[in-house]
N, C-alpha and C positions, 0 to 999 in steps of 0.2 A: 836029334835035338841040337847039337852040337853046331850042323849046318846050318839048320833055322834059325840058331842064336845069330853064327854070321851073318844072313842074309837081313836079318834086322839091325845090324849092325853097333852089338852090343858087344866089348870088347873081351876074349879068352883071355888074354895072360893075365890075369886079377890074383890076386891073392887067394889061397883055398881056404881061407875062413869065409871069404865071398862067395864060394861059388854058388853053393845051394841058394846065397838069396838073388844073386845074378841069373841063375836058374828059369827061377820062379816067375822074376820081372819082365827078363826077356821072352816068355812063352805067352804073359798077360799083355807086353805092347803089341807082340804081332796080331793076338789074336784082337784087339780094341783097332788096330790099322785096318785089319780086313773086314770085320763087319764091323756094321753100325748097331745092328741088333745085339751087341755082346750081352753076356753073361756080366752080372753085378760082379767088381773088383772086391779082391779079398779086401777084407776092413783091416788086417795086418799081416806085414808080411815078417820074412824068420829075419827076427832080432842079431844085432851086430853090434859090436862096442862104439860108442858115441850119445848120441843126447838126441832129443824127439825136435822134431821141427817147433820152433816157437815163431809165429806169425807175428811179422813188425806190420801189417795193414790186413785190415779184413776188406770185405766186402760190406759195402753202405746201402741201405734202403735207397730205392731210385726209383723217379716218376720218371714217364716216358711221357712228353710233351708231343703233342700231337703226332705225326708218324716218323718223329728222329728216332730211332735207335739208343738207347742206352749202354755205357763200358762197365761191367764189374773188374774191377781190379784184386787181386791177393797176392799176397809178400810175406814169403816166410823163411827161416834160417834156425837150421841147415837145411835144405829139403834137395832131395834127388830127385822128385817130381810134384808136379799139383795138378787136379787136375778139378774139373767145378762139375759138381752135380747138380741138378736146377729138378726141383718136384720129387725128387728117389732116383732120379735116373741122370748115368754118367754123361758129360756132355763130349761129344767126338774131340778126338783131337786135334783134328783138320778145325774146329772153331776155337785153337788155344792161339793166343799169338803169348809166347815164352819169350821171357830173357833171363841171364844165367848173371852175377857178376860175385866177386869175391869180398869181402869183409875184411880190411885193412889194419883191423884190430885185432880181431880174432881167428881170421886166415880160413873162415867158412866161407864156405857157397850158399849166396842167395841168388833165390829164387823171384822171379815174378812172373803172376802169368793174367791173362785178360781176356774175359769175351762180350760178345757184343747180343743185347737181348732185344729182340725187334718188338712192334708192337703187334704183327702177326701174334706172335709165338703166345702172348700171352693171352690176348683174345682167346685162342685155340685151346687154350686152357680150362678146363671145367673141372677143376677140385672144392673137394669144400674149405681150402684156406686160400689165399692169396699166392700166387705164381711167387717162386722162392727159391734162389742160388746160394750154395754152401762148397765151399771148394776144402780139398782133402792133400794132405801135405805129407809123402813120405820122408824118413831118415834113416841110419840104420836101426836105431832101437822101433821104430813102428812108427804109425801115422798118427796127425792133429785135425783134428778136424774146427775148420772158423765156424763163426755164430752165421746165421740164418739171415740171408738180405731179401727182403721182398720189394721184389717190384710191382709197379702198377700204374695203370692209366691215367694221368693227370686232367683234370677235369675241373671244370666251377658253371654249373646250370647259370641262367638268365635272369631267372625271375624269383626272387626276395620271399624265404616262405610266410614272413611278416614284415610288411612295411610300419615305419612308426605312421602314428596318428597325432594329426594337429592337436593342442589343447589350451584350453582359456581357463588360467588357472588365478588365485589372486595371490595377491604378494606376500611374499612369505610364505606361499602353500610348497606341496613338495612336488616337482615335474620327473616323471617315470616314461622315459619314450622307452619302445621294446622293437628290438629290431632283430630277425634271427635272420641271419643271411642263407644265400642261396646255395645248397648242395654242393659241393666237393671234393673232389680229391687231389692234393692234400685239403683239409678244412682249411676257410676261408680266414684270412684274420681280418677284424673287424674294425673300422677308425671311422669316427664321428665328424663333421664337419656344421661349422655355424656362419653360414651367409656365405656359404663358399671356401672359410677359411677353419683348417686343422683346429682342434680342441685338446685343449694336454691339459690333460687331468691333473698333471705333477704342477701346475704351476696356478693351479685354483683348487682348495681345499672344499671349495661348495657342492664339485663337480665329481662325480664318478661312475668312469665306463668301465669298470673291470668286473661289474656282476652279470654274468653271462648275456654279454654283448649288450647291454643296456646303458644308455643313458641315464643319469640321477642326478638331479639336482638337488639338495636340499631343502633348501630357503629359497624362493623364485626372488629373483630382482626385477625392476622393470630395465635393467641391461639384459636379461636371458629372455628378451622379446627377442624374436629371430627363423629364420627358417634353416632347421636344423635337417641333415643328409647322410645318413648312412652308408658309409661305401668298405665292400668286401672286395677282398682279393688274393688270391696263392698264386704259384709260379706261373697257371696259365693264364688268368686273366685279370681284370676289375670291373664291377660291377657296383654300379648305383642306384640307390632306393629313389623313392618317392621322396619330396621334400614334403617335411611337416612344420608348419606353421605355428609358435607357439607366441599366445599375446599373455602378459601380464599385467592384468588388468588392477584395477584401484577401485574398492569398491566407495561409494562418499561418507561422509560421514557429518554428524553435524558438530557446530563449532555450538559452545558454552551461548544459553540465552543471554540476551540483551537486559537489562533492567526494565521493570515493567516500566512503562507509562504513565503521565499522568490520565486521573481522570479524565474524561471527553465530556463529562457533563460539568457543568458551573455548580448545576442546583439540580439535585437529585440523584438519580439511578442512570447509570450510565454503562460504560466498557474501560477497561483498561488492557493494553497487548503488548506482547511480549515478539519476540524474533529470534531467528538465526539462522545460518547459512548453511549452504550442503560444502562447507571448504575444509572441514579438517578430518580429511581430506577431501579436497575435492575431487570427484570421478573421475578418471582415466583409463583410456584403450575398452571403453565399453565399460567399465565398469557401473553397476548398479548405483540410480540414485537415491538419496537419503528415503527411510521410508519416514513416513509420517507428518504431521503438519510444520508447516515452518514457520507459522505463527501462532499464539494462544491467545485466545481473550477469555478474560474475567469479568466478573458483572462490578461494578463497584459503587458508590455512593456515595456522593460528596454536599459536605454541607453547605445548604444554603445561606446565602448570609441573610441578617435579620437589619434591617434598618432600625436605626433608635428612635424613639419616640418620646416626648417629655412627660414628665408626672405632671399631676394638679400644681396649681401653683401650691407658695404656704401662704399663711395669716399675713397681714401686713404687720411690718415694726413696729417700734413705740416711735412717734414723731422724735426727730433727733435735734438737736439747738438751731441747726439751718433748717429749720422746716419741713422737712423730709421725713418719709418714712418707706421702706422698702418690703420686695416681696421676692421669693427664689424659687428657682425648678430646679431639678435635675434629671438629665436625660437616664432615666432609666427604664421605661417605662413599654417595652421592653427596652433595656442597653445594646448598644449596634455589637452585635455578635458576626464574627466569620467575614470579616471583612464589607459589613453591612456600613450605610451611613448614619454620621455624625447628626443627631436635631439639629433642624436649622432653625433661625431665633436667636431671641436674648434669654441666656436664663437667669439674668438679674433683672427686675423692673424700680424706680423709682418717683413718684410723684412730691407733690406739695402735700402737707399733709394739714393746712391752716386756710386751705381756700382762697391764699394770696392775702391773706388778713400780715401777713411778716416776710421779710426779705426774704428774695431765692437769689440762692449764688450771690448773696452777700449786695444784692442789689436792689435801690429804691425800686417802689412801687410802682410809680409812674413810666417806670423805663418797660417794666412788664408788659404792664397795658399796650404801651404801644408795641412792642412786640407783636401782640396780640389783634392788634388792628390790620402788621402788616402780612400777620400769618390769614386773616378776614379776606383781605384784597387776594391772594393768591388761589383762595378757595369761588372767587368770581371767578377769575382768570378762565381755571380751570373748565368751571361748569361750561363756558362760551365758545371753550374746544368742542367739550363732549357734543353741545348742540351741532354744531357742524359737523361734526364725522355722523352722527344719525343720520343729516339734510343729504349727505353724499353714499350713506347706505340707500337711502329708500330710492334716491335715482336710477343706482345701479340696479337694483330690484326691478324695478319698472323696466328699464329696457330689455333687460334679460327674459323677463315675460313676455315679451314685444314680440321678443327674434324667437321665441319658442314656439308661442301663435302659429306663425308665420310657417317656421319647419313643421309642425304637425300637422297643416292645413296639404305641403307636400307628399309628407309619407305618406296621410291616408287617402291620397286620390286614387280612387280606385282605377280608373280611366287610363292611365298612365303606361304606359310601356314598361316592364322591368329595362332599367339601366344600371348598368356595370359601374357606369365611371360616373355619377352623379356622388357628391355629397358623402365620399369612401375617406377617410381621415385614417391615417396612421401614428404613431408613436412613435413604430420605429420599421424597419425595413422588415415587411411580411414574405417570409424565404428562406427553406431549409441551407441554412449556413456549414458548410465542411468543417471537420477538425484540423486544428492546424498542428503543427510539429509531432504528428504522430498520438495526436491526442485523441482517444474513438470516441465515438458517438455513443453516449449513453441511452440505457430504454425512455429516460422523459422525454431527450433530444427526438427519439425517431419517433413517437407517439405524440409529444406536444412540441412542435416546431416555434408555438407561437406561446412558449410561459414566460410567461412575466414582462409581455407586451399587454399595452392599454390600445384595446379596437373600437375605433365607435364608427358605429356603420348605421349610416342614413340613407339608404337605399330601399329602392321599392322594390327591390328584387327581394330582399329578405324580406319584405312583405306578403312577395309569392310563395315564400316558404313555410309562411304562415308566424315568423317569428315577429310580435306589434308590441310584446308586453316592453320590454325592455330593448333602450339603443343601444347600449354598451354592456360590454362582455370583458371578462378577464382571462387570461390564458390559464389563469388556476381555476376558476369559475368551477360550479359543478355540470358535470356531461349533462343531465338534462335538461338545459337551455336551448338546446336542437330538438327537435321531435323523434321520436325513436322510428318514425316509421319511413322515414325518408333518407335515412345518411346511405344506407345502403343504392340505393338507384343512383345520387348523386354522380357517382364511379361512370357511370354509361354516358356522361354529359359531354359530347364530342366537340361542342365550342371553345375554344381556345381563353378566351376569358372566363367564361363558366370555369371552365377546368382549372382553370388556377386560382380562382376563389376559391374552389372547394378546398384544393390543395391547401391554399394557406389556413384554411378554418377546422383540416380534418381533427386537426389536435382537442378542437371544441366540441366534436361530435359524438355520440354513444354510440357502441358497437349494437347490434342485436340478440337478443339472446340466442345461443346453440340449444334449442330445445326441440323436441318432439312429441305430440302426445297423441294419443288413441286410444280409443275403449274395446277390449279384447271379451271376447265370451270363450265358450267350452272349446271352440277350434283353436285358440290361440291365433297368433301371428307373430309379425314381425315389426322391429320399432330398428329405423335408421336415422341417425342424424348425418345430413349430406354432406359426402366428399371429407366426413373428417374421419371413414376406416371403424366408428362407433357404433354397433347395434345390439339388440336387444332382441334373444328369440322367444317366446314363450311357446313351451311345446301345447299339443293337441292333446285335452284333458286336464291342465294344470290348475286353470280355474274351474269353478264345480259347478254344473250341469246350471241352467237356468238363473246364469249370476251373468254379472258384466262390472268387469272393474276399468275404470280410467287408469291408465298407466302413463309415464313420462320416463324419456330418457333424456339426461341433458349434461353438458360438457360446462365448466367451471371455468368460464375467460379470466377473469381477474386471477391473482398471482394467485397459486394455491396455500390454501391454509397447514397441509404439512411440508413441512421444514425438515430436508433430509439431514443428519447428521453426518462429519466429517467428509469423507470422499463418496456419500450415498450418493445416488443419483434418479432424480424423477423420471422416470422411463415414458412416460405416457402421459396423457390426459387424465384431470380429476373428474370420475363420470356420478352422475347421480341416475340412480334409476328408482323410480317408487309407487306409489305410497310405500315408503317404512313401514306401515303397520299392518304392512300383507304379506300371508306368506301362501307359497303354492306347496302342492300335494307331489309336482312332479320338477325337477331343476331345472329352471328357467338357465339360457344360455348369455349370457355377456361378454361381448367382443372389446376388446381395448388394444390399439395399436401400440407400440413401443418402437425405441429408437437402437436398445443392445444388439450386436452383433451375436445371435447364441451360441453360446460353450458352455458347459458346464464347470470347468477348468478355470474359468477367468471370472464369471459370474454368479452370486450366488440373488436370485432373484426373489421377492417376497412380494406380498395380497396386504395390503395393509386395507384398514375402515374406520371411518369417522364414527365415532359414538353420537349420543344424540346431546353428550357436554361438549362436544367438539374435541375433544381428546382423538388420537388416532393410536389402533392397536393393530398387530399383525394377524392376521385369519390362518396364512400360511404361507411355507416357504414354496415356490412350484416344483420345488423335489422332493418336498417330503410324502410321506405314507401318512393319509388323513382318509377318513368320509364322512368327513364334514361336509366338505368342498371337494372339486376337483378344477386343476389348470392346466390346460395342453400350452404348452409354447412353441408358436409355430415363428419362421423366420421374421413375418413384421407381424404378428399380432399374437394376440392371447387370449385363447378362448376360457373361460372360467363359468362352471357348471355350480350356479348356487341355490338354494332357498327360499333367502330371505331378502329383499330389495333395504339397496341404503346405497352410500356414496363412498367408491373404490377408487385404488389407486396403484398402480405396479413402485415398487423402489427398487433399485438394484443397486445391489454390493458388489463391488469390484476388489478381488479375490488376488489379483495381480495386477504388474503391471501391462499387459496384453489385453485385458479388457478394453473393448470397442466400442465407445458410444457413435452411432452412425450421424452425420450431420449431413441434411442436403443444402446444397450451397446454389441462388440465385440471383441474379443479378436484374436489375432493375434502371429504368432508366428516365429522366424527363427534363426539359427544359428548365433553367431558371429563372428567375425574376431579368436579371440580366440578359438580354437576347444574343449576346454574345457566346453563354457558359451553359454549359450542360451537367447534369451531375450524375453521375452513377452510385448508384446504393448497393451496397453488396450483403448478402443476409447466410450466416449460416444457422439453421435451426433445427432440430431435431428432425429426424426422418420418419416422419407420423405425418399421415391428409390433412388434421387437425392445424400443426402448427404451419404448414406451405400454405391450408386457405385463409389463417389468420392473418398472414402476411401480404397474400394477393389481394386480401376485400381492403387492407389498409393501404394498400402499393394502389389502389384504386381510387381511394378516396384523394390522395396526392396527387392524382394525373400521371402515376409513374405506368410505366411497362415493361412487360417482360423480353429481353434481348434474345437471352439462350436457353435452353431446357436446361432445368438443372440438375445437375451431375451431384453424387454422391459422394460425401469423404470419412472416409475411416477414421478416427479419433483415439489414437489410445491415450490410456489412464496413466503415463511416463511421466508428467509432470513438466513435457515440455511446450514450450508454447506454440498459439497458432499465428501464421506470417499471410497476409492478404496483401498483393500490389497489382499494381498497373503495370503491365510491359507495350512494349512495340507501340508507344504515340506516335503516328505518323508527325514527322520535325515540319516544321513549316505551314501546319496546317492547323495542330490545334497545341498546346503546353498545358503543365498542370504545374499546380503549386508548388514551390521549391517545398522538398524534405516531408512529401506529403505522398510521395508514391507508393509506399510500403507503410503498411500498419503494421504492429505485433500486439497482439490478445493476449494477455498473462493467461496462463492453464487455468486457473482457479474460475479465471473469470467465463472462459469457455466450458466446464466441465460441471461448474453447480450454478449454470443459468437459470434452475429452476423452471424450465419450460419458456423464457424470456427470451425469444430470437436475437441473436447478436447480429447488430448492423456496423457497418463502417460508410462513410460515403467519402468521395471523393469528385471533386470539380475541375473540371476542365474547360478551357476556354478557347474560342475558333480566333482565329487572329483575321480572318474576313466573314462575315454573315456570307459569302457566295460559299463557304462551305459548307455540305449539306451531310455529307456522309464522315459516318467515326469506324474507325477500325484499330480496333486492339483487344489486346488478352488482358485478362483476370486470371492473377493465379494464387491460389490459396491453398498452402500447403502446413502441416504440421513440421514443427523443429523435429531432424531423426525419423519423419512418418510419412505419410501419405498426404502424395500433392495430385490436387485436380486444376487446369486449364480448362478456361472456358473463352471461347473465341467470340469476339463483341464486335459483328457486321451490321450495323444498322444506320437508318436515315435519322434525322434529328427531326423533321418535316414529319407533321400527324400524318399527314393525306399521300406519303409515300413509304411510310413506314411499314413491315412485314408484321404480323399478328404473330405470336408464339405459342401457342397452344399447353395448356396448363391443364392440372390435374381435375376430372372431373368422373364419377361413375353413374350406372346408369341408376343406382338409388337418388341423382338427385329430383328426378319426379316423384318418386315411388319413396317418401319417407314412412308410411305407415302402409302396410299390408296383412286382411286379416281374415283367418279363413284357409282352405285350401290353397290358395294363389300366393299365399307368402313360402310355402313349401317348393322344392325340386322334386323329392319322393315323393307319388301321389298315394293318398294315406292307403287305398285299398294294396296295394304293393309291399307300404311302411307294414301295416298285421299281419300281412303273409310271410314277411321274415321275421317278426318279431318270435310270430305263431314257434315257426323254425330253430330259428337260435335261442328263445328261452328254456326250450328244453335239454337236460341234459342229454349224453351220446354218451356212449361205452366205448365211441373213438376217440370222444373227447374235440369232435366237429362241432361244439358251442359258442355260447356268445363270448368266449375268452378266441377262438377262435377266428372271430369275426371283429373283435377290437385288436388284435395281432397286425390280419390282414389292412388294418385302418389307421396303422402304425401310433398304436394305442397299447403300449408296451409296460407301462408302469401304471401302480395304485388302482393296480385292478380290484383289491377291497372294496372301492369304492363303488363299484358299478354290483357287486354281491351283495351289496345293502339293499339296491334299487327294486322296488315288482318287476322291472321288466326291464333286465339291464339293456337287454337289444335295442329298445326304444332310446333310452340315454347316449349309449353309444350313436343312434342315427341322428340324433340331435345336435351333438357332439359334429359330424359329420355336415350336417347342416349348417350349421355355424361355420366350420372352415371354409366350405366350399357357396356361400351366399352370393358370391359374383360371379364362378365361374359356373358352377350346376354341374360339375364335373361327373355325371352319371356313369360314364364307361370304367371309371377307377372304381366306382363301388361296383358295378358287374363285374369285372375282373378278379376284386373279389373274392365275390361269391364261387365266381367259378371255378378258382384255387382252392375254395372250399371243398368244394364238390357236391352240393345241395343245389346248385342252380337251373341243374337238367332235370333233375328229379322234382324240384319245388315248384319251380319260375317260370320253366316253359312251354307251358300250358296258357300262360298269361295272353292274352288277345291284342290283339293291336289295338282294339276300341277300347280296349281298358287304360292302353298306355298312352295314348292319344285322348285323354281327358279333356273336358271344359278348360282352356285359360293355360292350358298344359302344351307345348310341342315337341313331347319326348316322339321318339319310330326308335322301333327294332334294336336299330344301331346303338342305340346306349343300355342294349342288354338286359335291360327289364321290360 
């Protein structure tokens, strides 16, 4: 042992208190030199006088960044050696790099010693704790062992396991972004960033990022608008989130009303209103505007005033020593009340009260007299006027009967040619005039062009129209001063003069009525009023065997009698169907088009009816659960399954601000009075067949035309207005009026038009007659909403101008149809499913079944009341599909059903190839 101590070179002559532990040490280095697989080092070796190693540095936890290597260091004093154990196992001594030096104070050996941890080594590691260096320190009294350093792979993933989320909050609300960063080691530490630039919490009390990597705001400002960025980062990298978006919006508010008004009326029942703004505050960054009306009116009543009027006189006086005696009134009779007038008059009277028998005014008798002679002469004077203004009345009479002879003897020649330009007198310029400074054209403007001109027309043309009783006309005049059965054809009158007479007199003319009528028996039919989307089904059997009733459907041109309340909105046409005092055994189907965009969400829609006081009450909501009634709402119409005949009307409530009134927007075009100026009329009106043919039969009667199909605009209920101009005028060829290119519509005025087409026009003028062609846009668009363009290519020349094709279906021959021909199901088909779906199934393949497949999904109560809901429901189906005859969807079905192979098809082709009928095969029945 002695020699192997030398050859490891541990020295003999020691002290013999040493030996044994020099022994010991020298047998455990050799044997740790030679193999690497050694035996675990004793934990202590034999004790000697002195003190235990005290470690002046440990070893520190350490990340291994990508594939550097890592140093653990340890330092201890006194120590004779150290050596590092890494997981339970000693590490070789060939990986120590040792240094020895002495302590200057206390005359000890220190130690230090170092190794290096790859990122091999730890990989290769598979313990259940983290790879883990502790190094062991002896002295003579025994060994120290340091604390525990673990190492480990430095790391930070790419991707954020939560990014923040944008948010629109209002001011003063609390903003919570959540950002957990992305996987690490070491864990990441987390810093907020606002528009690019650092956030320190310490120097804003409002702000705090220190709740698990969160942003908090407390109180939003409209300064914490901004796009805010999350960025992590440890030794190995940095990594950046998503930016999120944050707006702090202002919701409006309204400012303190105005003092009311005065009355509007002088005398009587009037309105008085009230104001105010959406400004305290006003809206910002999106924020929501005010809800509710921003003006109020009250009814009020203001008195009239009373004009005064005098009493009876009194008695006369006693004669007083001048001769005289007196008599008085006083106005009281009523007294002018309310700013009424003052009696006009004397209300003292005095005479002679002696007959001139005694002085007046202190004066001889004979001075009277002559007074009296000269007041004689003046009452001749007089009379010799009057006779002359008579002799110069009766002359003027005479001639004027002369020249009237004369005109009458022209009008009524019957022989005559109509002439245009004979004997046409105006008042004042006959010619739809533009708004100027942004001023729009009200509904009298576009319907009476010519109020409150004086027309006298001495022509034999209106002779030919049959009009003789009367030559003059008022532009207030009542409409039936034209014959009702002519204004309509007038529109087709392709002569240039013709055409613009019309135009100028349409205002004078009456519309026709929208009516339909027929006499129905046991087969029922069908009632259309053309092109306006309106009909009327009456099922087969509704009326009772051997009967026949007259029926009517008719649409209500004039402005309607119910008045929506606040922001209601008239959805559709006011329809009458009747006699009122019929009712049927099975529910007659009525179609009514409407203009909502449907949602539920935005719109809450109601069935209102006229009573027979003219009162209007609601029947139903089209969401509720009734079976009374039933209403399908399909995208432009509504089918409503009722009873009892009277006169209906859709209203809808708008629920929010997203509700969509749809508006179709066209444009219109014709010549002016000026040969220079052309005008374009722009209409936006509800998106119903009803209000576009109201427009077109009146755009006819004007001599106007259609330029462009018209295009559809979305409308919401926001409150903000709608903006109509003219772009792209070709410069040099035509101009339009300064500060007249752009209109703006108040919301109010667009959204409770009450079924009233809004027009705007605009004039434009050619700067030579050799220009023939116009080209430019129309754009109309909502403030914040939806804008429609419509391109304006046309010739200004009747005889080269392109025809535009406008809405028409093919019910306008076919207004009444009755019997089997008003159907698409032919009825032997209609009994064999009824036969089918009114029975109940133990699969539950019934007629609930069969209104599923027909996307007939709610108030199905209502079809359980019916004998024979199958029939209702195809009724129901009838009504939607009246233009198209969509047969293959109801085969389809069926045949989802599963009753159609077993029930149906058996059915013959001569069955389904009926009289009047062109179903085959293909449409599955």
């Amino acid at each position: 042992m002695g020699g192997g101590a030398a050859r490891s070179g541990c020295p003999l002559r020691l002290n013999r208190r040493l030996l044994l532990l020099l022994l010991g040490l020298c047998s455990w280095t050799a044997a740790l030199r030679g193999n690497d697989n050694s035996e675990s080092l004793p934990e202590s070796i034999p004790s000697a006088p002195g003190t235990l190693p005290h470690f002046m540095e440990e070893p520190d936890d350490a990340y291994i960044i990508k594939s550097n290597p890592i140093v653990l260091r340890c330092k201890a004093m006194p120590a004779m050696q150290i050596f590092f154990k890494c997981n339970g196992e000693w590490v070789h001594q060939n990986e120590h790099v040792s240094e020895e030096s002495m302590d200057e104070t206390t005359g000890l050996k220190v130690r230090e010693v170092f190794i290096n941890v790859t990122r091999q080594q730890v990989e290769d590691f598979h313990g259940p704790e983290d790879y883990w260096c502790q190094c062991v320190a002896w002295s003579h009294l025994g060994t120290s062992k340091s604390r525990k350093a673990s190492v480990r792979i430095a790391y930070l993933r790419k991707n954020f396991e939560q990014d923040p989320q944008g948010k629109e909050v209002p001011i003063e609300g609390m903003i919570v972004l959540h950002c957990r960063p992305p996987e690490g080691v070491p864990a990441a530490e987390v810093e907020w960033l606002k528009n690019e630039e650092p956030i320190d919490s310490n120097l804003d009390e409002n702000i705090d990022t220190r709740a698990d990597h969160n942003l908090i705001i407390r109180q939003a400002r409209l300064s914490d608008s901004g796009n805010y960025t999350c960025m992590a980062a440890n030794i190995v990298a940095k990594r950046r989130s998503m930016s999120a978006t944050v707006v702090v919006y202002v919701n409006g508010g309204w400012s303190s009303w105005t003092e009311w008004s005065n009355c509007n009326a002088q005398c009587g029942r009037g309105w008085q209103k009230r104001s105010r703004t959406c400004t305290n505050p006003a809206p910002l960054n999106g924020g929501a505007f005010c809800e509710g009306m921003s003006v109020q009116k009250i009814t009020c009543t203001s008195l009239c005033p009373v004009d005064g009027n005098w009493e009876v006189w009194s008695e006369w006086s006693v004669c007083s020593p001048e001769c005289e005696h007196l008599r008085v009134r006083e106005c009281i009779a009523p007294p002018p009340r309310n700013g009424g007038k003052y009696c006009e008059g004397l209300s003292q009277e005095s005479e002679n009260c002696t007959e001139g028998l005694c002085i007046q005014d202190k004066k001889p008798l004979h001075e009277i007299k002559s007074q009296n002679i000269e007041t004689a002469s003046d009452i001749a004077l007089y009379s010799g006027l009057g006779a002359a203004v008579i002799a110069v009345a009766v002359l003027v009479v005479g001639v004027t009967l002369y020249r009237r002879s004369q005109s009458n003897s022209l009008l009524l020649n019957s022989s005559m040619q109509p002439d245009l330009t004979v004997s046409r007198t105006y008042s004042g310029p006959i010619c739809l005039q533009d708004p100027m400074d942004k001023e729009l054209m009200t509904e009298s403007s576009l319907f009476n062009p010519l109020s409150d001109i004086k027309v006298k027309v001495q022509s034999s043309f209106m002779v030919s129209l049959g009009v003789t009783e009367r030559a003059e006309y008022h532009g207030k005049a009542h409409s039936g001063t034209f014959p009702h059965g002519n204004n309509r054809a007038f529109g087709t009158i392709q002569a240039r003069n013709k055409a613009t007479y019309i135009q100028n007199l349409s205002s004078l003319s009456t519309r026709s009525e929208l009516k339909t009528t027929a006499i129905f028996g046991h087969l029922g039919g069908r009632l259309v009023v053309p092109n306006t989307g309106v009909s009327l089904l009456v099922p087969h059997g509704a009326i009772p065997e051997e009967s026949s009733w007259e029926i009517y459907l008719a649409i209500t041109q004039k402005e309607s009698s119910l008045q929506p309340e606040g922001t209601d909105v008239l959805l559709g046409p006011e329809v009458t169907c009747g006699p009122s005092d019929l009712s049927v055994s099975t529910p007659f189907a009525l179609t009514i088009p409407h203009c909502a965009e449907v949602n539920s969400e935005h719109w809450n829609i109601h069935l209102k009816k006229r009573t027979p006081q003219g009162k209007w009450e609601e029947v139903m909501s089209v969401e509720e659960e009734t079976t009374s009634c039933y209403c399908l709402l399909d995208p432009y119409a509504c089918h409503i399954l009722l009873n009892s005949f009277g006169t209906y009307a859709l209203i809808g409530e708008p629920i929010s601000d997203c509700a969509v009134r749809q508006l179709k927007v066209a444009v219109f075009g014709c010549l002016s009075c000026n040969s220079l100026d052309y005008n374009l009329r722009v209409y936006c009106m509800d998106n119903t067949p009803c209000a576009f043919q109201e427009v077109v039969s009146d755009e006819r009667l004007q001599g106007g035309q259609l330029l462009e199909e018209p295009k559809l605009l979305h409308f919401k209920g926001n409150t903000f207005s709608l903006q109509i101009s003219v772009l792209d005028i070709p410069p040099f060829l035509w101009r339009i009026k300064p500060f007249t290119a752009c209109q703006e519509v108040p919301f109010s005025r667009v959204w409770c038009s009450s079924q009233q087409p809004l027009h705007c026009a605009f004039s434009l003028e050619r700067y030579t007659p050799a220009t023939t062609q116009l080209s430019c846009k129309i754009c109309v668009r909502q403030v914040k909403g939806h804008e429609q363009i419509l391109q304006i290519q046309t010739s200004i020349l009747e005889n080269e101008r392109e025809t535009v094709a406008f809405f028409a279906h093919e019910d306008s021959n076919f207004p009444a149809q009755m019997g089997p021909k008003a159907f698409k199901i032919p009825y032997s088909i209609r009994q064999r499913i009824c036969a089918t779906f009114d029975t109940p199934n133990a699969k539950g393949k019934d007629w609930q079944m069969l209104a599923q497949k027909n996307s007939i999904n709610r108030n199905l109560s209502y079809f359980a009341t019916q004998s024979s809901p199958s029939a209702v429901i195809l009724d129901l189906w009838e009504a939607r599909h009246q233009h198209d005859g969509d047969l293959d969807s109801l085969a389809c079905a069926l045949e989802e059903i599963g009753r159609t192979h077993s029930k149906i098809s058996d059915i013959t082709e001569t069955e389904i190839e009926e009289p009047d009928f062109n179903y085959s095969r293909q449409n599955g029945l």
